[in-house]
MARSEFI-671990 format. One line per field, with one value per residue: x, y, z of N, C-alpha, C, CB in turn; residue number from 1. Coordinates in Angstrom, 2 decimals, decimal comma. Glycine has a CB too. Layout:
N
n.c1	X | ...
n.c2	Y | ...
n.c3	Z | ...
ca.c1	X | ...
ca.c2	Y | ...
ca.c3	Z | ...
c.c1	X | ...
c.c2	Y | ...
c.c3	Z | ...
cb.c1	X | ...
cb.c2	Y | ...
cb.c3	Z | ...
num	NUM | ...
END
This chain:
164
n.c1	120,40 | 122,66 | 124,32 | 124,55 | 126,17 | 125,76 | 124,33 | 126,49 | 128,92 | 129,21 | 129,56 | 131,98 | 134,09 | 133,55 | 135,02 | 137,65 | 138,74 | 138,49 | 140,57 | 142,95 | 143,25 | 143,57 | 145,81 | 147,90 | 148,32 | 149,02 | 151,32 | 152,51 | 152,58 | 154,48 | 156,70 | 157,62 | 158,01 | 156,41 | 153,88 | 150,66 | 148,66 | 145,75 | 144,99 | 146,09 | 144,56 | 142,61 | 143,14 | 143,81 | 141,51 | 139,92 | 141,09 | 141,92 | 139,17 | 138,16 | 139,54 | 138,84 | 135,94 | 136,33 | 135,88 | 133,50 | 132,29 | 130,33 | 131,84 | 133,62 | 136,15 | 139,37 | 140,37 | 143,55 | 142,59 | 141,72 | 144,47 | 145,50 | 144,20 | 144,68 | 147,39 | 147,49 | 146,09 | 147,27 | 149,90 | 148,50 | 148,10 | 150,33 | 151,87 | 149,64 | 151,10 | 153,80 | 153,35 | 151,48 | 152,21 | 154,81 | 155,38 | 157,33 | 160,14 | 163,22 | 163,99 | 161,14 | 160,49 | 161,05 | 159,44 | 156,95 | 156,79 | 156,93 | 155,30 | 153,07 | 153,16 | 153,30 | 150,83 | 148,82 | 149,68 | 149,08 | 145,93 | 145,90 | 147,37 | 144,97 | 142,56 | 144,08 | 143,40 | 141,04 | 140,07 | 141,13 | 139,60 | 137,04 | 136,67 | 135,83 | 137,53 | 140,17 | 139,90 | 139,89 | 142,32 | 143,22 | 142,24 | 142,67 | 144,12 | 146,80 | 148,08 | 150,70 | 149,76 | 148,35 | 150,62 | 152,33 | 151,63 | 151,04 | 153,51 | 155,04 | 153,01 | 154,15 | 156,64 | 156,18 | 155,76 | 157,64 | 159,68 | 157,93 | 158,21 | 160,81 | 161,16 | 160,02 | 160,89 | 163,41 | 162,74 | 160,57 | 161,45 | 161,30 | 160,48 | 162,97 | 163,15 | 161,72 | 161,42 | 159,41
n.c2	214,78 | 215,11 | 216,28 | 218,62 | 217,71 | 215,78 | 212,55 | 210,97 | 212,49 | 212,27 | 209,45 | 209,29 | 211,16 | 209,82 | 207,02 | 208,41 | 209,11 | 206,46 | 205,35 | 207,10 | 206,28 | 203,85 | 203,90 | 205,07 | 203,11 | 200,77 | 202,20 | 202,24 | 199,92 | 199,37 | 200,58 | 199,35 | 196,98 | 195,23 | 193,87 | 194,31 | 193,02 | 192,45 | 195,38 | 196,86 | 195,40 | 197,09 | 199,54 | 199,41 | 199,18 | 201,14 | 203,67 | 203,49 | 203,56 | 206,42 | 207,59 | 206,98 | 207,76 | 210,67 | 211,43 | 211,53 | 213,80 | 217,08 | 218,93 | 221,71 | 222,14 | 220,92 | 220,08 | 221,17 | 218,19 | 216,58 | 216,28 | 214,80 | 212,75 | 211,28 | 210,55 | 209,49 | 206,96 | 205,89 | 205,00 | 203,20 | 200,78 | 199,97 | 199,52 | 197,21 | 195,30 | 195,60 | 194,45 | 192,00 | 190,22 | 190,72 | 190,29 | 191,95 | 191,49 | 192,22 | 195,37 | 195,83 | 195,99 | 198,16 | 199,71 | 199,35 | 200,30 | 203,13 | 203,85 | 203,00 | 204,64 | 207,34 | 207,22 | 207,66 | 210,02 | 211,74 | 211,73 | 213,02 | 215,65 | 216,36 | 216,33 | 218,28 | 220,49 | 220,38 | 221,13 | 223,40 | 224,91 | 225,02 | 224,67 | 227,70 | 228,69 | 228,07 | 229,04 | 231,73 | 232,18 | 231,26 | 232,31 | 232,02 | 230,28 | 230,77 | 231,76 | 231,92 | 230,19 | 228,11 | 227,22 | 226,62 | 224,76 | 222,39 | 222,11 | 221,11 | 218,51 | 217,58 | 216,95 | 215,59 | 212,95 | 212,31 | 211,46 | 209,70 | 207,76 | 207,27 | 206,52 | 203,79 | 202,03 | 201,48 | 200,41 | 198,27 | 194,97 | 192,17 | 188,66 | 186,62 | 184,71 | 181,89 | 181,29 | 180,61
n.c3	176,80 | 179,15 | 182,20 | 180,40 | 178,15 | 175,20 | 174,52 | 172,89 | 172,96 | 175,94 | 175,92 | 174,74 | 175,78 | 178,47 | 177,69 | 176,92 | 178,92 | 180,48 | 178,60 | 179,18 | 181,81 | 181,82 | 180,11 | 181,53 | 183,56 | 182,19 | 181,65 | 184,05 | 184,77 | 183,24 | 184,22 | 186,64 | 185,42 | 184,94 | 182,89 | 182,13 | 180,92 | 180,72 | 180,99 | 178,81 | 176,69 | 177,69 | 177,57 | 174,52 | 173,29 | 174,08 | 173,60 | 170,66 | 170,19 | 171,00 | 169,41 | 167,34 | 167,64 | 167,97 | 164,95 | 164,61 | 165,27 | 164,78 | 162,06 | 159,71 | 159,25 | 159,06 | 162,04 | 164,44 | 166,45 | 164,89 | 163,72 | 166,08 | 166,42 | 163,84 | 163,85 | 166,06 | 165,48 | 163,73 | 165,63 | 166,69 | 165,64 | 165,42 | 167,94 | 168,89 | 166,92 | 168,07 | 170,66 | 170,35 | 167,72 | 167,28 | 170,24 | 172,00 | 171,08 | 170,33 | 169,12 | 169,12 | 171,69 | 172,56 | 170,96 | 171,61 | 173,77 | 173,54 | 172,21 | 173,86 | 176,04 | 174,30 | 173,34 | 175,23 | 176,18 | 173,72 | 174,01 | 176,93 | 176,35 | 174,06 | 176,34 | 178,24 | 176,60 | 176,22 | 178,65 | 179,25 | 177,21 | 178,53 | 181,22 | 183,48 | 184,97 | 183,89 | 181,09 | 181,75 | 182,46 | 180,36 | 177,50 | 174,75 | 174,56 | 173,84 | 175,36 | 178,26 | 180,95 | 179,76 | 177,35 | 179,88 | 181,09 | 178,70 | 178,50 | 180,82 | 180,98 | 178,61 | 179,20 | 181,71 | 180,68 | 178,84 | 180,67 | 182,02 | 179,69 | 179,82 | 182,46 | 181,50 | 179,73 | 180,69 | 182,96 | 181,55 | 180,81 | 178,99 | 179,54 | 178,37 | 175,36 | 174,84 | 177,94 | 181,15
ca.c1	121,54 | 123,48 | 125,67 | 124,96 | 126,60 | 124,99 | 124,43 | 127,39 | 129,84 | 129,60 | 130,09 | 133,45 | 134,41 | 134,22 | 135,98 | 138,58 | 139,05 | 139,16 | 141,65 | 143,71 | 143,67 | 144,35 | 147,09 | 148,76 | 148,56 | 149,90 | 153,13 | 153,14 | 153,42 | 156,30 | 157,63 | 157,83 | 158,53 | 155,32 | 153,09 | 149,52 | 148,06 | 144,45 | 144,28 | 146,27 | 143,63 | 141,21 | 143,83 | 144,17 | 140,17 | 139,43 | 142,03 | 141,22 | 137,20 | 138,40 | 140,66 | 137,66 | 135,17 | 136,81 | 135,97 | 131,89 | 131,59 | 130,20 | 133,41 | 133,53 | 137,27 | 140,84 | 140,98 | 144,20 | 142,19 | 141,80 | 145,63 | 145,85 | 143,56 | 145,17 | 148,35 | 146,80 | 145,57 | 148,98 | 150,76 | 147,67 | 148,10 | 152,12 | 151,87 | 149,58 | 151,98 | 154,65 | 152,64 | 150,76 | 152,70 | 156,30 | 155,86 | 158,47 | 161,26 | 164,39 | 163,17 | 159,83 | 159,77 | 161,02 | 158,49 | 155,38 | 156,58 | 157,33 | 153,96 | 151,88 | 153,17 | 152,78 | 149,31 | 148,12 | 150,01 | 148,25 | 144,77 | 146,14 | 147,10 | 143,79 | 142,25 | 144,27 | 143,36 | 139,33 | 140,03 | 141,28 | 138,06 | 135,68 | 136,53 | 135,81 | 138,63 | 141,03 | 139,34 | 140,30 | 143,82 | 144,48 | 141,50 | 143,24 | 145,12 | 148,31 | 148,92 | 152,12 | 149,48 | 148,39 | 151,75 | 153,13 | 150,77 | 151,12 | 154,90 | 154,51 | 152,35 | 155,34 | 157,75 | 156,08 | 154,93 | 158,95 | 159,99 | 157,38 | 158,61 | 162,47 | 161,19 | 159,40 | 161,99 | 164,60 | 161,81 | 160,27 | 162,57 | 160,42 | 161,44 | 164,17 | 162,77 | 161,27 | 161,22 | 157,98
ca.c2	215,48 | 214,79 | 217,15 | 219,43 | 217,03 | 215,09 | 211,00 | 210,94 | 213,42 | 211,60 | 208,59 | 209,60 | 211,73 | 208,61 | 206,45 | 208,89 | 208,90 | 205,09 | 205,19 | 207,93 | 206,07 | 202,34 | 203,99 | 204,94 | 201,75 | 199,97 | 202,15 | 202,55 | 198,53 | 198,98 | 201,15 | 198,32 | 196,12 | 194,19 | 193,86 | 193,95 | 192,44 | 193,03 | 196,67 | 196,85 | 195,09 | 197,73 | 200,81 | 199,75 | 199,20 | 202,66 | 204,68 | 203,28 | 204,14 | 207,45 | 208,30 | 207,37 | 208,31 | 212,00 | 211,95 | 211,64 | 214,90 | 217,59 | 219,85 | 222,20 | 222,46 | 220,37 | 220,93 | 220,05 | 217,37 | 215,25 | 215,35 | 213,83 | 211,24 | 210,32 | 210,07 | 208,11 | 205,72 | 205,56 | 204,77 | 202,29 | 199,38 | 199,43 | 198,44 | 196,09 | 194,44 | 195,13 | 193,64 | 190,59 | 189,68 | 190,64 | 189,83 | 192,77 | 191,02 | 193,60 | 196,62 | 195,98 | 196,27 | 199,86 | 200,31 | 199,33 | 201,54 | 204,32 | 203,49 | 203,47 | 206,47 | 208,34 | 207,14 | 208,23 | 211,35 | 212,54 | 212,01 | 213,90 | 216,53 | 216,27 | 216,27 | 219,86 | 221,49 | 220,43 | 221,64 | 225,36 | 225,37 | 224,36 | 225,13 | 228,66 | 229,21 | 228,11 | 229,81 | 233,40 | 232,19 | 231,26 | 232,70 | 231,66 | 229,21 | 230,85 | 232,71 | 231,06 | 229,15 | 226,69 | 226,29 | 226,13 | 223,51 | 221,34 | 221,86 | 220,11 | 217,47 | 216,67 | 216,33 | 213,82 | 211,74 | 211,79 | 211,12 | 208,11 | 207,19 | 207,00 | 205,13 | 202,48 | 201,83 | 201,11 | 199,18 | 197,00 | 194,18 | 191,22 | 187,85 | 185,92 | 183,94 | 180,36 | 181,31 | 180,62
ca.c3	177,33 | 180,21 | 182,02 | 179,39 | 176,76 | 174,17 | 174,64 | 171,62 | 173,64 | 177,01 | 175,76 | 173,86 | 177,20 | 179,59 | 177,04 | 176,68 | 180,54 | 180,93 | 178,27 | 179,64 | 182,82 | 181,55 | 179,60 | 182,65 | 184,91 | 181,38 | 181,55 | 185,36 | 185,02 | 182,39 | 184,62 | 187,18 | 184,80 | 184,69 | 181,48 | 182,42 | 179,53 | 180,32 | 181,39 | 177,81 | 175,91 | 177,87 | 176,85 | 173,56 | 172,62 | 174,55 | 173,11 | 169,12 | 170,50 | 171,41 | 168,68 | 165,85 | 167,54 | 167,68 | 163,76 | 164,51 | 165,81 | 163,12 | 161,51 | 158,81 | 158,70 | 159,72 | 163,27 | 165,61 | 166,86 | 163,70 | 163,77 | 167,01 | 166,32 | 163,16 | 165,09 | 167,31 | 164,82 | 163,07 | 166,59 | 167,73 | 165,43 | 165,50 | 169,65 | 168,71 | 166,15 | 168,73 | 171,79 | 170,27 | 166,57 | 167,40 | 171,18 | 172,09 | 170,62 | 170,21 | 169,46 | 169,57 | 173,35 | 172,99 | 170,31 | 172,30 | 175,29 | 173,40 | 171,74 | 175,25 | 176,45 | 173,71 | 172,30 | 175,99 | 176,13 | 172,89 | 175,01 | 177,74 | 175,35 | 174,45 | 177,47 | 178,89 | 175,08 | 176,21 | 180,02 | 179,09 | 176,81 | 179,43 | 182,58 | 183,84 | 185,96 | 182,64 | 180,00 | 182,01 | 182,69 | 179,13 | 176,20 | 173,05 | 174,36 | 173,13 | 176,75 | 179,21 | 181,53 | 178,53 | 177,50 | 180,89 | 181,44 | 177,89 | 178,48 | 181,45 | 180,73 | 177,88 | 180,50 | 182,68 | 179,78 | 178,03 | 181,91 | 181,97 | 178,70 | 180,23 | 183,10 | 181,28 | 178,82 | 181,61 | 183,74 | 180,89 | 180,55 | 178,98 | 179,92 | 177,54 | 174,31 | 175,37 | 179,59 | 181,30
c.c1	121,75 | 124,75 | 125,64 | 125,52 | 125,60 | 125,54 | 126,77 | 128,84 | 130,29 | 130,42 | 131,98 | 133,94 | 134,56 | 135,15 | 137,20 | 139,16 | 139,57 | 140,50 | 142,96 | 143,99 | 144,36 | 146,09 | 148,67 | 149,09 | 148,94 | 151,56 | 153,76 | 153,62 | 154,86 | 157,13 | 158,22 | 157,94 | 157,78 | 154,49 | 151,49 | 148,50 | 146,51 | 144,06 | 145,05 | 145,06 | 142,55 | 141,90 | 143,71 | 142,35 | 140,11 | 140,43 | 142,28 | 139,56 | 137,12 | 138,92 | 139,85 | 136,55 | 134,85 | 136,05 | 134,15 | 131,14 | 131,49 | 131,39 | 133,15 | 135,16 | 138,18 | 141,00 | 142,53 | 144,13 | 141,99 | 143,06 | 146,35 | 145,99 | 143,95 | 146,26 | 148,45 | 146,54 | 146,40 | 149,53 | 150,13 | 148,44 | 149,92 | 152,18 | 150,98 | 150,21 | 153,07 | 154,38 | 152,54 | 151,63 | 154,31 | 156,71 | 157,17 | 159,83 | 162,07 | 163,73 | 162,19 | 159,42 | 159,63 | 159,99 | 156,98 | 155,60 | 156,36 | 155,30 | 152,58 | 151,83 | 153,05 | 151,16 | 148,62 | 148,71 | 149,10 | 147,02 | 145,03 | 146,40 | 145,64 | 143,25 | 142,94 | 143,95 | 141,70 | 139,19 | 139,94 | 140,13 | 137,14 | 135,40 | 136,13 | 137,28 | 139,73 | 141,08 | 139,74 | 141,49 | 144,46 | 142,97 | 141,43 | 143,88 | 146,40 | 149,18 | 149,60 | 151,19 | 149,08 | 149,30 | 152,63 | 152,77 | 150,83 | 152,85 | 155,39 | 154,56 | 153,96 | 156,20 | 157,55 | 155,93 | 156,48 | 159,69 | 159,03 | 157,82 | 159,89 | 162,13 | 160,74 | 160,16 | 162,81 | 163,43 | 161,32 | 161,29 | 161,81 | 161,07 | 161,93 | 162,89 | 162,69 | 161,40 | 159,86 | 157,58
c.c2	215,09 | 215,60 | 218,33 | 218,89 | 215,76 | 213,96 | 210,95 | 211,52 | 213,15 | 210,71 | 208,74 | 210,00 | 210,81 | 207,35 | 206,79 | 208,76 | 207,63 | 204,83 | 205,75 | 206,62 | 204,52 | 202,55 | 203,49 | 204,20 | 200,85 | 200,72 | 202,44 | 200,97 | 198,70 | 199,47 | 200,25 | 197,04 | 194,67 | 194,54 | 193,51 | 193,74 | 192,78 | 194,62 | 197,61 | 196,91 | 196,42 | 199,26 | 200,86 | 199,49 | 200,47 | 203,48 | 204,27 | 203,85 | 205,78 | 208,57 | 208,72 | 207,85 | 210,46 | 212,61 | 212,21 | 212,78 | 216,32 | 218,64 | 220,30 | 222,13 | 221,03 | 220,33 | 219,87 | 218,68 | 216,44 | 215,28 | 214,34 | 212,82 | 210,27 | 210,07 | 209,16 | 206,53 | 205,33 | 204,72 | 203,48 | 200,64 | 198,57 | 198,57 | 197,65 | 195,06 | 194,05 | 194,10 | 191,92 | 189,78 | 189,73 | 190,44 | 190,40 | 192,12 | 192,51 | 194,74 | 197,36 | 196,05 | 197,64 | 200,41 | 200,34 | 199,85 | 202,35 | 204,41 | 204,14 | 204,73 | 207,61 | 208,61 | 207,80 | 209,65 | 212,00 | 212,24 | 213,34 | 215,01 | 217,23 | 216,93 | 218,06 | 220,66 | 221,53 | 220,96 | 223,26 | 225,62 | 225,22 | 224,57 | 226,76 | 229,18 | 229,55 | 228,73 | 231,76 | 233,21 | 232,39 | 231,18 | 232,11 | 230,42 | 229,38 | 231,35 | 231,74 | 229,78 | 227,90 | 226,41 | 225,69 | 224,51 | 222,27 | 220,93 | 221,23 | 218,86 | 216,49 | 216,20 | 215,37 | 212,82 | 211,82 | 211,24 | 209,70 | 207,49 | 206,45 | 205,31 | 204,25 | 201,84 | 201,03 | 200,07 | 197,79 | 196,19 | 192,82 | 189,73 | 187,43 | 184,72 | 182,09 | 180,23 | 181,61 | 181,53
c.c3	178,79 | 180,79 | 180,92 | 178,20 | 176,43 | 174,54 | 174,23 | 172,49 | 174,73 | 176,91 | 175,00 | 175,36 | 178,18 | 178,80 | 176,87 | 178,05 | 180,75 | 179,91 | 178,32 | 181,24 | 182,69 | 181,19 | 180,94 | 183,57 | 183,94 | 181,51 | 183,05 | 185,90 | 184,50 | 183,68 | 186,22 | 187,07 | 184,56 | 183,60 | 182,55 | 181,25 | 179,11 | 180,63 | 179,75 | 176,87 | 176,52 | 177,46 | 175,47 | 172,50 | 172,92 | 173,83 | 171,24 | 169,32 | 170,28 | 170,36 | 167,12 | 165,80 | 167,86 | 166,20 | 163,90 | 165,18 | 164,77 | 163,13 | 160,31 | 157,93 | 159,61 | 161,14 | 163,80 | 166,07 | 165,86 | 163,76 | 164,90 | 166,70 | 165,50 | 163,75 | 165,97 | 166,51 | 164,07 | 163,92 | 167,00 | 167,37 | 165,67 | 167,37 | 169,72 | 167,88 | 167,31 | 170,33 | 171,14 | 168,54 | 166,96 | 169,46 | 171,80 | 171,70 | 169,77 | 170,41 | 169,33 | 171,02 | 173,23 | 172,13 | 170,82 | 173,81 | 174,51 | 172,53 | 172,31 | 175,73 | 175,67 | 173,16 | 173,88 | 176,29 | 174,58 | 173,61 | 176,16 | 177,35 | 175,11 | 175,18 | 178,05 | 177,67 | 176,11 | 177,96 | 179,82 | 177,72 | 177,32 | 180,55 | 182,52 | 184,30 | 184,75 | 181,51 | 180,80 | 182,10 | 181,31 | 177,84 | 174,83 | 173,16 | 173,80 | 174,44 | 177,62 | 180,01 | 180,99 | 178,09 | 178,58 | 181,05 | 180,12 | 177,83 | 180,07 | 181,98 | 179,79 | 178,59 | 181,15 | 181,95 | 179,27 | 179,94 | 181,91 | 181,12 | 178,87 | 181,44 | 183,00 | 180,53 | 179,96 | 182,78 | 183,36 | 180,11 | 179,91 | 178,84 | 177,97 | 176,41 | 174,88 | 176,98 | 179,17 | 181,88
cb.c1	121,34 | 123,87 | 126,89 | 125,78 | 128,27 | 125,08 | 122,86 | 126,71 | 129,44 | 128,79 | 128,98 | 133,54 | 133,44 | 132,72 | 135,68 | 138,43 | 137,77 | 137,92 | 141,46 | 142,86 | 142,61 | 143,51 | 147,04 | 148,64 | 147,02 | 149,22 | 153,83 | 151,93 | 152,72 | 156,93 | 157,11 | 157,43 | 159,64 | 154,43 | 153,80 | 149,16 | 148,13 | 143,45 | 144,91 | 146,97 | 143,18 | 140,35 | 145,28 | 145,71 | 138,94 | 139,47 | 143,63 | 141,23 | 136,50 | 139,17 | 142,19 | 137,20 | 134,68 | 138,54 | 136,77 | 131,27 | 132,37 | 128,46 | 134,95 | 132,89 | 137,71 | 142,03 | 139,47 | 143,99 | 141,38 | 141,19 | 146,47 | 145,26 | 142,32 | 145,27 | 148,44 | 144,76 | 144,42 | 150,15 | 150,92 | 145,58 | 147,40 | 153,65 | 151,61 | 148,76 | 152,64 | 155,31 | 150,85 | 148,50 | 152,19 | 157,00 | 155,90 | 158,54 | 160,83 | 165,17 | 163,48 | 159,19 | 160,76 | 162,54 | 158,57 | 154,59 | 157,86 | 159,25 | 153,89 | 152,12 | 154,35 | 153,60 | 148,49 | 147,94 | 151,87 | 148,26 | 144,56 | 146,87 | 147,43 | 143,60 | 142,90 | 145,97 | 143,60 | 138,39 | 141,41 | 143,54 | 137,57 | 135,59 | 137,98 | 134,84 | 139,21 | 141,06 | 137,21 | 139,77 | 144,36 | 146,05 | 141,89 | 144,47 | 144,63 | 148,44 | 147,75 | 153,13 | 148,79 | 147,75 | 152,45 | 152,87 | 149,04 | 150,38 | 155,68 | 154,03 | 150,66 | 156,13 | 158,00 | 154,80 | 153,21 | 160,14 | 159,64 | 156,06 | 158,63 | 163,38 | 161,03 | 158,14 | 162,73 | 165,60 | 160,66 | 159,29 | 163,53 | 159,51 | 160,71 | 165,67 | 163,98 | 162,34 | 162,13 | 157,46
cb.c2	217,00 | 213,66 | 216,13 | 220,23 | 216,44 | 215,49 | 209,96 | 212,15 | 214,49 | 211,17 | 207,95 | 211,09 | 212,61 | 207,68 | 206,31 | 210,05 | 209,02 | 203,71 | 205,07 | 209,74 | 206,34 | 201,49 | 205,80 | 205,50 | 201,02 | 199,96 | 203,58 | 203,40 | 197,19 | 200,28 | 202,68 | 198,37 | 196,06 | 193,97 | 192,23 | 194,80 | 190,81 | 192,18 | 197,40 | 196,01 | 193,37 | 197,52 | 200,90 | 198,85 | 198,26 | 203,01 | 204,54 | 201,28 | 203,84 | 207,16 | 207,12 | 206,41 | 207,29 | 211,88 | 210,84 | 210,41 | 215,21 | 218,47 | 218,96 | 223,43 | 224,30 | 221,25 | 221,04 | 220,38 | 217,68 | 215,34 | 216,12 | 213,68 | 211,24 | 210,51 | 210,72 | 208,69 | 205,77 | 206,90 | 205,88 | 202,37 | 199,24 | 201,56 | 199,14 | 196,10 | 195,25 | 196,32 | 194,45 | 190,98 | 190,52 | 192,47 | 188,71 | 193,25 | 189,60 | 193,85 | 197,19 | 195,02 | 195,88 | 200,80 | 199,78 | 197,57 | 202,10 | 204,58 | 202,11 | 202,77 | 206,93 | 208,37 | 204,92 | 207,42 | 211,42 | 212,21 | 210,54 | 213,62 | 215,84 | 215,48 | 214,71 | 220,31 | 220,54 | 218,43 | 221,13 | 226,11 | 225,04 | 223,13 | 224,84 | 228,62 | 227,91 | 227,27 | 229,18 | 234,29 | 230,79 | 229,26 | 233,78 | 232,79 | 228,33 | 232,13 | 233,64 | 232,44 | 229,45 | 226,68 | 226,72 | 227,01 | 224,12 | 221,77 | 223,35 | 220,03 | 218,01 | 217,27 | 217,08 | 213,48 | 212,07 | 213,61 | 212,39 | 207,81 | 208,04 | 209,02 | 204,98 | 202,46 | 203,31 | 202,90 | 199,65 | 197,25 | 193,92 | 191,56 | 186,43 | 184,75 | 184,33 | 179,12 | 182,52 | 179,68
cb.c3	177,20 | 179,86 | 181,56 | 179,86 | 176,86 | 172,66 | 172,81 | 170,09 | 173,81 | 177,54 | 175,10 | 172,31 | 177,70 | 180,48 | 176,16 | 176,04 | 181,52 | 180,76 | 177,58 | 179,75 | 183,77 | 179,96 | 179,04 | 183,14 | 186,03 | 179,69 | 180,36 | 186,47 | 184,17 | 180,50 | 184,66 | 187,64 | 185,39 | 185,85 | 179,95 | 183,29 | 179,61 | 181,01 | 183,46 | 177,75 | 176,05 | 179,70 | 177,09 | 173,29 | 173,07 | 176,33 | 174,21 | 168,57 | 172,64 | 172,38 | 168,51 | 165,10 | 168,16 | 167,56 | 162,44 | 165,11 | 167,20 | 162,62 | 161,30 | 159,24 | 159,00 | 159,31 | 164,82 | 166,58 | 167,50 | 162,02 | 163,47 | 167,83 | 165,99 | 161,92 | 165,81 | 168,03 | 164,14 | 162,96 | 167,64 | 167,31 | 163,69 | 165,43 | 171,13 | 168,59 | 164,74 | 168,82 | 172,11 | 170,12 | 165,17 | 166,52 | 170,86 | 173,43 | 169,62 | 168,73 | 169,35 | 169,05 | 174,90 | 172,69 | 169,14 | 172,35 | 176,52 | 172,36 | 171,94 | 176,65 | 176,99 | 172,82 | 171,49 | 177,02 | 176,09 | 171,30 | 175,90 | 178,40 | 174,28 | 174,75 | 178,10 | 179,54 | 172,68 | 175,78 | 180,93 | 178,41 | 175,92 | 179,60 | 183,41 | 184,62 | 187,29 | 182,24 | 179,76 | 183,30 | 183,40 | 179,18 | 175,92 | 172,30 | 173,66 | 171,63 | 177,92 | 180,84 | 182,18 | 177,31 | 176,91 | 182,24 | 181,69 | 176,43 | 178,04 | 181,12 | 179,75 | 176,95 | 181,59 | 183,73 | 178,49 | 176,74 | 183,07 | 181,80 | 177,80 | 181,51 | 183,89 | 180,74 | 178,09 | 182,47 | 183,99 | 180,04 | 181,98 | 177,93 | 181,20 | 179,03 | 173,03 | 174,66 | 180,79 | 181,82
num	1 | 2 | 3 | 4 | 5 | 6 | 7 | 8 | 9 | 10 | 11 | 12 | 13 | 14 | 15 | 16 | 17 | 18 | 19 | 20 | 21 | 22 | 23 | 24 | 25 | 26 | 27 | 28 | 29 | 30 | 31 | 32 | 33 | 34 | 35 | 36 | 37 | 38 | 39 | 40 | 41 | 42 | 43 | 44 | 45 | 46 | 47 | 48 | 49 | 50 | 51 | 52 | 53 | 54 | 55 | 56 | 57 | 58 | 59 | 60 | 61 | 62 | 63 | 64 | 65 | 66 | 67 | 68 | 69 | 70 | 71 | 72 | 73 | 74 | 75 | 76 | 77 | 78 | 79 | 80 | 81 | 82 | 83 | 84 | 85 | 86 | 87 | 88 | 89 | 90 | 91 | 92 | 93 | 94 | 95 | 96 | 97 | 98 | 99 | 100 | 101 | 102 | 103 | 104 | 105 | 106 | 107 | 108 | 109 | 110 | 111 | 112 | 113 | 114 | 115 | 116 | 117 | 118 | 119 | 120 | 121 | 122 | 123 | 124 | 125 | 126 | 127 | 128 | 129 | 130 | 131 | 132 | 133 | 134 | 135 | 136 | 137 | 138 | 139 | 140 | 141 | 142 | 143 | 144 | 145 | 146 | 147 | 148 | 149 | 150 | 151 | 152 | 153 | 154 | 155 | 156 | 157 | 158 | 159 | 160 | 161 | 162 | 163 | 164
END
């Protein structure tokens, strides 16, 4: 143990982080209209790591969190088709933004569900997780992530078919 969490639990937890954070410097390029190809390749291993290794933790029932993940693992391979096989051509660009920002918005999701169970401070604000400061807060989160979504769309422009 580590931190209180198990080998198994860390490791998922800093994976989920680096892929929360790659996410965001892949669509904070779109959103300046640069492709960063390798902090991609390091978003889109960590955030498939993240998404399966969600399923290796013990469960009796369905939770929320397996539908992320499948979500996640639905959304993963399409922005790699649209990245590396269709090479954003038409409207595969808009499909591997809309892709990035969402496959890391479900982490972040994520991520504030496992905050208001963990923290102290969050866990008195919001118990159940049904009370205004957890939705204030996942309603939000949606906002900046469909707002990143706008400005990567209108940022990522990828050059013209046969330019170097």
């Amino acid at each position: 143990m580590i931190f209180g969490l198990t080998t198994f639990t860390l490791i998922h937890v800093v994976v989920s982080l680096v892929g929360i954070i790659a996410g965001l410097v892949v669509a904070g390029g779109l959103v300046g209209g640069k492709r960063l190809d390798r902090w991609a390749v390091v978003f889109l291993i960590t955030t498939i790591a993240t998404s399966a290794t969600g399923f290796g933790f013990p469960f009796v029932a369905f939770l929320p969190s397996h539908a992320v993940g499948i979500v996640s693992l639905v959304v993963l391979p399409i922005v790699i088709v649209a990245h590396y096989v269709k090479h954003f051509a038409g409207a595969w660009r808009r499909t591997y933004v809309v892709g990035v920002v969402f496959a890391t918005y479900l982490n972040v999701f994520v991520l504030v569900v496992q905050l208001f169970r963990r923290l102290p401070a969050l866990v008195v604000a919001a118990p159940t997780q049904s009370e205004p400061p957890f939705a204030l807060t996942q309603v939000l989160v949606l906002a900046l992530f469909v707002w990143l979504a706008v400005a990567a769309d209108k940022g990522f422009r990828p050059a013209p078919a046969g330019a170097v």
